[in-house]
C-alpha positions as CSV (number, residue, x, y, z in Angstrom):
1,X,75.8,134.0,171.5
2,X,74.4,130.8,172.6
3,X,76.7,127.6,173.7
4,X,75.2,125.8,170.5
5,X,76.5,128.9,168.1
6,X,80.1,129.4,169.8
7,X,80.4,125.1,169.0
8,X,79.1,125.8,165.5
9,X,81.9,128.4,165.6
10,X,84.7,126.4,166.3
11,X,84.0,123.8,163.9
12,X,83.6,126.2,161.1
13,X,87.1,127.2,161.9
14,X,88.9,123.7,162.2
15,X,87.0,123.0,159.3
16,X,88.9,126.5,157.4
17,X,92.0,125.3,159.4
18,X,91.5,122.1,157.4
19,X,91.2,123.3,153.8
20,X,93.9,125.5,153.7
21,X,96.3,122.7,154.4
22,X,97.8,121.0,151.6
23,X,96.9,117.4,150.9
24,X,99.4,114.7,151.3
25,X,100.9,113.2,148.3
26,X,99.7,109.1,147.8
27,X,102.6,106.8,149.4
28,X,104.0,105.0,146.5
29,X,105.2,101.5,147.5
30,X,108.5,100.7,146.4
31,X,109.0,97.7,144.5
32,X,112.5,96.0,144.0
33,X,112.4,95.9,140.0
34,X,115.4,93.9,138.3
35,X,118.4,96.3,137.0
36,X,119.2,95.3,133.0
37,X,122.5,95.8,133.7
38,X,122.5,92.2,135.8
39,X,120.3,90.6,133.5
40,X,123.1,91.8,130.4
41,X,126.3,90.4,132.4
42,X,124.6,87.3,133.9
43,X,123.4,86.8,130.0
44,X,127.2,87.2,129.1
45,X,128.8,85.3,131.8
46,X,126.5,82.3,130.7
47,X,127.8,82.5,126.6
48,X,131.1,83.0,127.5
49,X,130.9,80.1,130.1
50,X,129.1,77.6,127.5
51,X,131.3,78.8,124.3
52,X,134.5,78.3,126.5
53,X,133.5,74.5,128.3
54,X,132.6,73.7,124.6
55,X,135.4,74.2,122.9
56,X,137.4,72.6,126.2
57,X,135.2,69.5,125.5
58,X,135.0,69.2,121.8
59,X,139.2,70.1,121.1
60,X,139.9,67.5,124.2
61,X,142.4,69.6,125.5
62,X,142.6,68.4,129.1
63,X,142.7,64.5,130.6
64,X,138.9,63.9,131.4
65,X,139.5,63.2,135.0
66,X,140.5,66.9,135.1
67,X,138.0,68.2,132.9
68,X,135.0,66.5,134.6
69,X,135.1,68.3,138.0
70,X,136.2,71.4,136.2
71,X,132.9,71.5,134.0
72,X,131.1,71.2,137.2
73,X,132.3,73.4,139.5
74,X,132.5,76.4,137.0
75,X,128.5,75.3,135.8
76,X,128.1,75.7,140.0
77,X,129.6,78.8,139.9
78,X,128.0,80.3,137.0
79,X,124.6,78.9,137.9
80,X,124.9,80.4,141.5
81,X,125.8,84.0,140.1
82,X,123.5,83.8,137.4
83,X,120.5,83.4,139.9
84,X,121.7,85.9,142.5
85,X,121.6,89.0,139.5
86,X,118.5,87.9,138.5
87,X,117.0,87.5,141.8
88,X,114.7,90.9,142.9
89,X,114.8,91.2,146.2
90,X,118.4,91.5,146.7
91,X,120.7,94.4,147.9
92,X,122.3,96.5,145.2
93,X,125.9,96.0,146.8
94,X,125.6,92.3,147.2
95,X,125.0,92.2,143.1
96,X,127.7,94.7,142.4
97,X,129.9,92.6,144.2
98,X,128.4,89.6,142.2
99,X,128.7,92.0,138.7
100,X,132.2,92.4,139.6
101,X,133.1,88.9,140.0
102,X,131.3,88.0,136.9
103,X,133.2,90.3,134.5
104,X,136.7,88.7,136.3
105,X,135.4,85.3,135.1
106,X,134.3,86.5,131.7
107,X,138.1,88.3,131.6
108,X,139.3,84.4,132.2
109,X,137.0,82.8,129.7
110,X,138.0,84.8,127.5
111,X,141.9,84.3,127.9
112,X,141.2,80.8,128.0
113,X,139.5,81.1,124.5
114,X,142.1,83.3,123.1
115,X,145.4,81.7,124.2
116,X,143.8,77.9,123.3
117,X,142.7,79.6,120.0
118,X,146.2,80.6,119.6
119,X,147.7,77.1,121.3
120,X,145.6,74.8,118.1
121,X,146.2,77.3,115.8
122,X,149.6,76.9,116.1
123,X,149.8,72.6,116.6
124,X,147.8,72.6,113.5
125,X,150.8,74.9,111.7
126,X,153.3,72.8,113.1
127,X,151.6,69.6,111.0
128,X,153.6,69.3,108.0
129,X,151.6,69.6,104.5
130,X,154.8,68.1,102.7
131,X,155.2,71.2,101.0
132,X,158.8,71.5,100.0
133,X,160.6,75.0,98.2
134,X,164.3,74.3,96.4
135,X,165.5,77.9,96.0
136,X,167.9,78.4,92.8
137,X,169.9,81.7,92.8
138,X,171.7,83.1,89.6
139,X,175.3,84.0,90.7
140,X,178.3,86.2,88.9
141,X,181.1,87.8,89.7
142,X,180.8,90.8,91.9
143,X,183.3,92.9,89.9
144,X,181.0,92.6,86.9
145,X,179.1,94.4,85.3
146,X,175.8,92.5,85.4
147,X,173.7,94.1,88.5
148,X,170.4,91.8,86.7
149,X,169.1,88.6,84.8
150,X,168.4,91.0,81.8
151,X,172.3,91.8,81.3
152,X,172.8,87.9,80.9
153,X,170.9,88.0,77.6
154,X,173.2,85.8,75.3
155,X,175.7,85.2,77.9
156,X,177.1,81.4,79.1
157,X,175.8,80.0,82.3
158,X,177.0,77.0,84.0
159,X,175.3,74.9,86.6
160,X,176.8,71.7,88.9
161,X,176.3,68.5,87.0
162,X,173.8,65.7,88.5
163,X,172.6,63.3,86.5
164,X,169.5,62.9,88.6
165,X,168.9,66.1,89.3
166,X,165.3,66.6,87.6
167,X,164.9,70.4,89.2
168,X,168.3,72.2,88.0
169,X,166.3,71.2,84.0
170,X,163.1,72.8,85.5
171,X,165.2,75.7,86.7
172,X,166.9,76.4,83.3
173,X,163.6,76.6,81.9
174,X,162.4,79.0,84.4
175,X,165.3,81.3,83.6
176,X,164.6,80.7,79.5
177,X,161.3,82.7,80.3
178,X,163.4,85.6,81.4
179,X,165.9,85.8,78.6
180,X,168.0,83.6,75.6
181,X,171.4,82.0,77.1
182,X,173.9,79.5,76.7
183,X,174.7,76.8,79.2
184,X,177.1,74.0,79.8
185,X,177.8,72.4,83.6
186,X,180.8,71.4,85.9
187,X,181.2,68.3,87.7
188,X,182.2,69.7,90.6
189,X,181.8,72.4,93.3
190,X,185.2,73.7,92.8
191,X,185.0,73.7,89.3
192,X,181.8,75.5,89.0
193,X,183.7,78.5,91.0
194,X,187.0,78.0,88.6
195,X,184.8,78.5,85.4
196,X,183.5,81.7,86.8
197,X,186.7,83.1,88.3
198,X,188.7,82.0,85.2
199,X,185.9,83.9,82.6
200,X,184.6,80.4,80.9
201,X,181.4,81.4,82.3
202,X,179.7,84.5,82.7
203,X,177.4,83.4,85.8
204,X,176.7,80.2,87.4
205,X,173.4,78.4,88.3
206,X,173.1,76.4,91.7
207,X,170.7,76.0,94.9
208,X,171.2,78.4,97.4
209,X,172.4,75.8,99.7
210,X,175.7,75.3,97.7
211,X,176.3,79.0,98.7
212,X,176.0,78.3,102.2
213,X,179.0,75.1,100.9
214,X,180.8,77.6,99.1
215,X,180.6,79.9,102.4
216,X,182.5,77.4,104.5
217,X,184.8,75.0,102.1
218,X,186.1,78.0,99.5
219,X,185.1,81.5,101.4
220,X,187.5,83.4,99.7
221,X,185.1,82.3,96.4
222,X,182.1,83.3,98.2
223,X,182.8,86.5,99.3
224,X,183.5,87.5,95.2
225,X,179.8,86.2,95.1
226,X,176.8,88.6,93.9
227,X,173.2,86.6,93.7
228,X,171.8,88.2,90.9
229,X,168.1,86.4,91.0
230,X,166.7,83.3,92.4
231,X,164.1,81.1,91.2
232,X,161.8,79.0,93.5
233,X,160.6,75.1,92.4
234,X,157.9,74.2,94.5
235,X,157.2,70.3,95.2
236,X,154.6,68.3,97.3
237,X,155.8,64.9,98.6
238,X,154.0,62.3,101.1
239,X,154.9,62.8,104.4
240,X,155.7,59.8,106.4
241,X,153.1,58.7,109.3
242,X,153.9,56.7,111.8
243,X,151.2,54.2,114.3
244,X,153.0,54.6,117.1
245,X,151.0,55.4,120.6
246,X,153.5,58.4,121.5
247,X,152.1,57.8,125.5
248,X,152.7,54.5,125.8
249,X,154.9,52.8,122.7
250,X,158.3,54.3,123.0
251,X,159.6,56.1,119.6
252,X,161.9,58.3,118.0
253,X,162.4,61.9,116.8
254,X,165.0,63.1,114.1
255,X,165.7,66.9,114.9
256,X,166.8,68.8,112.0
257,X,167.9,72.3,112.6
258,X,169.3,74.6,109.8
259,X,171.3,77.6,110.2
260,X,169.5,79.6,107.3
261,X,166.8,82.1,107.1
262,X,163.9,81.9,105.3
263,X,160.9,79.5,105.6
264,X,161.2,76.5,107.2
265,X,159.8,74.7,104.3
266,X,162.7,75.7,102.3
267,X,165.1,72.5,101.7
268,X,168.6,73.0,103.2
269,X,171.4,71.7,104.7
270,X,171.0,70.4,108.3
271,X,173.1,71.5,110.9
272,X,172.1,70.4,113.2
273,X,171.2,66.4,113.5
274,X,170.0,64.9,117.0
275,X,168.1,61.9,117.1
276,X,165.6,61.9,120.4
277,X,164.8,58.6,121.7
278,X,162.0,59.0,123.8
279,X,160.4,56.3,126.3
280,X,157.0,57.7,127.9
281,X,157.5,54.4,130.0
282,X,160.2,54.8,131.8
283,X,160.5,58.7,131.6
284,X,163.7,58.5,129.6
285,X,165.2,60.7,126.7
286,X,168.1,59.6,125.1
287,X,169.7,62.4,122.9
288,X,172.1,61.5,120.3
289,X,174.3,63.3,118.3
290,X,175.7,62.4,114.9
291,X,178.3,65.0,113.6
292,X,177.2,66.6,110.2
293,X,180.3,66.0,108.6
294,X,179.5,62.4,109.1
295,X,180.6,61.3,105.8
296,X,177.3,58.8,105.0
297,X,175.6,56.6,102.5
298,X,172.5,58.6,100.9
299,X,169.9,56.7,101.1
300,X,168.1,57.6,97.8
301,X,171.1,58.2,95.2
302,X,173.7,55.3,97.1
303,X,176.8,57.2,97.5
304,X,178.8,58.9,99.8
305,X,178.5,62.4,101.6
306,X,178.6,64.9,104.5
307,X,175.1,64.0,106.4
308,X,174.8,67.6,106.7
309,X,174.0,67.6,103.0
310,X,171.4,64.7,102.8
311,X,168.7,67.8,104.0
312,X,169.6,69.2,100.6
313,X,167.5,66.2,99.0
314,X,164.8,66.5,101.9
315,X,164.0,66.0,105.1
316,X,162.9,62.3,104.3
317,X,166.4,61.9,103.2
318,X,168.1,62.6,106.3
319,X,166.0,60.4,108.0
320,X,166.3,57.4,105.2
321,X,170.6,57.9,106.0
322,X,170.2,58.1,109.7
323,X,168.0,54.9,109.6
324,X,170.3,53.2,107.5
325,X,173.1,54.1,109.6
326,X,171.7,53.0,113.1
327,X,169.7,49.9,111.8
328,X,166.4,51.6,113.7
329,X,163.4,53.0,112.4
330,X,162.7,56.5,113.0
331,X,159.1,57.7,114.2
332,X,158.5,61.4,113.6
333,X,160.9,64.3,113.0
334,X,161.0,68.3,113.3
335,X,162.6,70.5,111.2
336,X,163.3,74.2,113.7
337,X,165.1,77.2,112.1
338,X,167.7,77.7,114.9
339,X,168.8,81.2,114.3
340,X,165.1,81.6,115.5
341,X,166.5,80.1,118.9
342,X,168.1,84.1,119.4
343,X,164.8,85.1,120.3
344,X,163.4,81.9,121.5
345,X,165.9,81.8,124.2
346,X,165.8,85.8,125.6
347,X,162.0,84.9,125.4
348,X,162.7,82.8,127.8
349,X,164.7,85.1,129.9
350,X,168.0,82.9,129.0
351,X,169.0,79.4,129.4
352,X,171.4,78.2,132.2
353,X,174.0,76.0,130.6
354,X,177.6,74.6,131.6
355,X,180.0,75.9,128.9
356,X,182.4,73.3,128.5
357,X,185.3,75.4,126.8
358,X,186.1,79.4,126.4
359,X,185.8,80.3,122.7
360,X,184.4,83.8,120.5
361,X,182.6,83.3,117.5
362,X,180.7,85.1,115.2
363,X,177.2,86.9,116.1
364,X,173.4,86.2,114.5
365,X,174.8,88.0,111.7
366,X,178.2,86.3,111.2
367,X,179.9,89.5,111.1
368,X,183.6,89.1,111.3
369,X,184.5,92.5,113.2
370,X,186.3,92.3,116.6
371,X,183.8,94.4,118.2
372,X,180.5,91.9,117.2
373,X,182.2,88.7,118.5
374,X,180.4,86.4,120.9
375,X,182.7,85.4,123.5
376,X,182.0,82.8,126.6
377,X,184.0,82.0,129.0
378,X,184.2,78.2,130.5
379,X,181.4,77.4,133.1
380,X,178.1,77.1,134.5
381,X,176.3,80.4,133.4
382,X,173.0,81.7,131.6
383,X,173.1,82.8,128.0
384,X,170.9,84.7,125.7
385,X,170.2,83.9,122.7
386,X,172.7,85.3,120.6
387,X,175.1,83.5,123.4
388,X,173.3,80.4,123.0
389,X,173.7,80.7,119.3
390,X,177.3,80.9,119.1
391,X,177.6,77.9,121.4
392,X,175.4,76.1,119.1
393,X,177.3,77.1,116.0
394,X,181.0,77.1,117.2
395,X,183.4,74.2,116.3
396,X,186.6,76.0,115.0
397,X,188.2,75.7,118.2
398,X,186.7,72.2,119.3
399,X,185.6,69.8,116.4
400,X,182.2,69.1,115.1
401,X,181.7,66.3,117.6
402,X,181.7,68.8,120.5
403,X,179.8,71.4,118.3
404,X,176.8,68.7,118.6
405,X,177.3,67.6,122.3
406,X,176.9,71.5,123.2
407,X,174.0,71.7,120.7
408,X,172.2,69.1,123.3
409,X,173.3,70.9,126.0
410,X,171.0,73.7,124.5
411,X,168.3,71.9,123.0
412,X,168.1,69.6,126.7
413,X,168.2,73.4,128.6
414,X,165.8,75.1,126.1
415,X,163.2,71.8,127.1
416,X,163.7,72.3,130.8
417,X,162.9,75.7,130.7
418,X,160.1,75.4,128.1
419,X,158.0,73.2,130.1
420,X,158.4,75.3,133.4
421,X,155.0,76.6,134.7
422,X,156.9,80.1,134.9
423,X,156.7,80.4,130.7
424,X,152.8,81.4,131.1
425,X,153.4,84.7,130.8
426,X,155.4,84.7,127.7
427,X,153.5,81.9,126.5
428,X,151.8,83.8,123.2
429,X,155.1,85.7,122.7
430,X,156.7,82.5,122.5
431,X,154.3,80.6,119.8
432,X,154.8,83.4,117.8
433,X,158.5,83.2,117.9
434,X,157.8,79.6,116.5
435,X,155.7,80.2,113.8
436,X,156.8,79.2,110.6
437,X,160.0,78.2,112.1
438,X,159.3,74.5,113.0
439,X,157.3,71.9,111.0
440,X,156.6,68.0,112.3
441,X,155.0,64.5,110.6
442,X,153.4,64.3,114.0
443,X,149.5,65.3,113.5
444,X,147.6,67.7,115.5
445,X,146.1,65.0,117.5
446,X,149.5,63.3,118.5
447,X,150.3,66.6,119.8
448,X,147.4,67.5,121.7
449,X,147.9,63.6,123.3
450,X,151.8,63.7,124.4
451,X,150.5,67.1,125.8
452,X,147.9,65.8,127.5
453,X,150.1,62.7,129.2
454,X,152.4,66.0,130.6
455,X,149.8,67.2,132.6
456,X,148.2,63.8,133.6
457,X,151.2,62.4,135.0
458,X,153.1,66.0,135.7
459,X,156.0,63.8,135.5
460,X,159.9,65.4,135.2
461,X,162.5,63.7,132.1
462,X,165.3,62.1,132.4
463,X,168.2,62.9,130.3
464,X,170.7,61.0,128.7
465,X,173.0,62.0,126.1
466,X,175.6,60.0,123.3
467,X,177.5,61.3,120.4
468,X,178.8,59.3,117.5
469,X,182.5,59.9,117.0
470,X,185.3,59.3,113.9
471,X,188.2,60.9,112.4
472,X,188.6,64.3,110.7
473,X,189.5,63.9,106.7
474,X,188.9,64.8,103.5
475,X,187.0,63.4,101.0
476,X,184.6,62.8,97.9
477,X,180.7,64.1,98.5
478,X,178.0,63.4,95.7
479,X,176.1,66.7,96.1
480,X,179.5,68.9,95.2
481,X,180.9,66.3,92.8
482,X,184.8,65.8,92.7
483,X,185.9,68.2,94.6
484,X,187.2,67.2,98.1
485,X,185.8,68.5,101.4
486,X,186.8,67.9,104.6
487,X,184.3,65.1,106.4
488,X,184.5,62.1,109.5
489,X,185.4,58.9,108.8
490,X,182.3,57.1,110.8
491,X,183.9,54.9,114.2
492,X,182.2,51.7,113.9
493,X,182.6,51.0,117.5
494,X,181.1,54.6,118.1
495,X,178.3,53.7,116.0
496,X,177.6,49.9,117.7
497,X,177.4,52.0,121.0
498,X,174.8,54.7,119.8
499,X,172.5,51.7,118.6
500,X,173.3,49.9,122.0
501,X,172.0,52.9,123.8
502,X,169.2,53.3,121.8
503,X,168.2,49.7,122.1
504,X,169.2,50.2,125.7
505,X,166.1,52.6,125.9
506,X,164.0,51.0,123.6
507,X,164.0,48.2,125.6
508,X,162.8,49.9,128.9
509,X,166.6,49.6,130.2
510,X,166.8,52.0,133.5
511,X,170.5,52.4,132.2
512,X,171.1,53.4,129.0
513,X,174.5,53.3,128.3
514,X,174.5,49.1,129.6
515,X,176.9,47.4,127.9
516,X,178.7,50.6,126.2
517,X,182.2,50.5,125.0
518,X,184.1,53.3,126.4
């Protein structure tokens, strides 16, 4: 074999050597392609982002100097995020890091969104419509033998006399629907419950409310009580406005609180009657307390009784008296169910108040057993609601003048507490507490606007409490008619030093009880 075949050789077998190897797949050069995923939560992120600053901006929740640099740093924030999950060269961990901090901002947004929802939602509910329900309940005997309105067919009813009274005619006619009676009427309270007890009638017509007056001046009446049916009379009155600049213009707020259930638009007797005087100024709050026996000029019919029963006619009508009575003029009011305050207040985890007196009373549910008495003893300590409640509601042992005092003691603690940055958490817990439970002639906006001076400023209150004063007795009320119930005599001097004070902060006085009488 020559030199030239054993070369030819060798390549023929490299060349074999060659073939039989496999060939090498193509290199396919990666490319850094955008995850959807990203592109879905930076497209979210951005939504959520513009619907949330939107509705921050168009509801003008927040002062603008704090809104301003918050708009911009969240759009920095957002806009920085937004670009790095959409960018294609980046790291997979650095955008799940990014992801990660995206949905925790979306999570915010959208608690933002919910609790303001919630927040407006429930300023706008507090607006009164002037929507007003006068509840009339069919009462007999509950030793007889009629269990409905059907077994009153042909039977005698008698109602309380008032001479103005256009809804107790409406109510007659409601019940004429039902069935075919006879009817005549007392002058008074007590003689309403005497024609019943005594067999001259064989039920008697009047407004729930009188039962909550029957309750307290002739219980031993009430208790032989059965409500058979009630009829609802539905009325729509103006509400009263006021101009005032609630952030700068000092003004004043009636508080009427009723000890009943049932919706707050329901008229009732008013319990509870605190005037707050309120100077954005100076930072002052001047609470004053008028007893409810206060035995008063209405207003609107020009004759004497308890103030406690001018809420009967109205809202409007308490204020009209309590204007009257203090020469002033009286801005806005509110009208809050207290026995809503029981789960108000362990909402709040309890109210820290100095009880001035040891006393028991009855519970939420006025039972009258040993074992379901509330009792306190005297001192600084926290209550819960039902606690609170007694304290509020308590006067056997201490007079109605105190009974008011330690109603501001609550309503001043319940405040304190309320504005606290610790209530976020049962924030939503608590505006549901409060729905349908309070109603105000202060709009929406005014609202929105005192709340906004809060955070602006971030500003504490100072407190400052009065109480009208006078002398236990009985007497003559126009809502119950002749019968005799026990009221307070007004103290003039008591009264010149409650409008003193009130001018006294008015005014921009730094001390409000300047020039008080003691």
């Amino acid at each position: 074999m020559t030199i030239l075949d054993k070369e030819k050789n060798i390549e023929d077998k490299k060349k074999n050597k060659n073939n039989n190897k496999k060939p090498k797949p193509k290199e396919v050069k990666k490319k850094h392609q955008p995850y959807l995923l990203y592109k879905i939560i930076s497209f979210i992120l951005i939504v959520i982002t513009i619907i949330t600053l939107g509705a921050l901006i168009y509801k003008d929740i927040f002062p603008i100097f704090y809104l301003i640099p918050i708009v911009i740093v969240i759009l920095i924030i957002v806009g920085v995020i937004s670009f790095i999950l959409n960018k294609n060269v980046l790291r997979a961990w650095i955008k799940n890091v990014f992801s990660i901090i995206s949905v925790l901002i979306i999570t915010i947004e959208v608690l933002i969104l919910f609790f303001g929802t919630t927040t407006l939602k429930f300023i706008a509910n507090l607006t009164d419509t002037g929507y007003r329900v006068e509840t009339f309940g069919i009462y007999t005997l509950d030793s007889s033998t009629y269990k409905s309105v059907n077994d009153l067919e042909g039977k005698m009813i008698y109602y309380l006399n008032h001479n103005d009274d256009k809804n107790i005619r409406k109510s007659l006619e409601l019940i004429k629907e039902d069935i075919n009676f006879e009817y005549d009427y007392a002058d008074s309270l007590a003689d309403l419950i005497d024609v019943l007890n005594n067999g001259e009638a064989d039920a008697i017509l009047m407004e729930t409310s009188y039962a909550d007056i029957v309750r307290e001046e002739f219980p031993e009446s009430y208790e032989k009580l059965r409500l058979v049916k009630t009829y609802d009379l539905v009325d729509v009155v103006d509400v009263m406005m006021s101009d005032k600049d609630i952030t700068k213009d000092p003004f004043i707020v009636y508080i009427s609180g009723t000890d009943t259930s049932g919706s707050i638009a329901n008229k009732s007797r008013s319990d509870v009657n605190i005037l707050l005087a309120i100077n954005p100024k100076t930072n002052k709050i001047l609470l004053v307390n008028t007893p409810r026996d206060y035995h008063v000029t209405l207003a609107s019919k020009g004759k004497l009784d308890k103030l406690t029963h001018a809420g009967i006619y109205g809202v409007e009508e308490s204020v009209k008296t309590l204007e009257n009575l203090y020469d002033i003029d009286i801005d806005y009011y509110a009208r809050i169910n207290f026995t809503s305050f029981v789960k108000i207040i362990n909402l709040l985890d309890g109210i820290k108040v100095d009880v001035p007196k040891a006393f028991c009373e009855q519970n939420s549910n006025r039972s009258k057993l040993d074992g379901d008495l509330i009792c306190l003893s005297k001192g600084y300590q926290t209550l819960n609601g039902e606690q609170a409640l007694a304290l509020a509601r308590h006067r056997k042992t201490i007079g109605d003048r105190k009974r008011g005092e330690n109603q501001m003691l609550i309503l001043k603690a319940v405040i304190n507490k309320a504005i606290s940055p610790k209530i976020i958490t049962k924030y939503n817990s608590l505006l549901k507490a409060l729905d349908d439970k309070v109603v105000t002639n202060m709009t929406e906006n005014e609202v929105i606007k005192f709340i906004k001076k809060q955070m602006k400023e971030e500003f504490s209150w100072d407190f400052e409490t009065i109480s009208a004063d006078g002398q236990n007795a009985r007497g003559q009320c126009y809502s119950t008619g002749r019968a005799n119930l026990s009221i307070i005599t007004p103290d003039e001097n008591s009264i010149a030093n409650v409008k003193k004070a009130i001018n006294n902060l008015l005014n921009g006085e730094e001390n409000l009880l300047l020039g008080i009488e003691s």
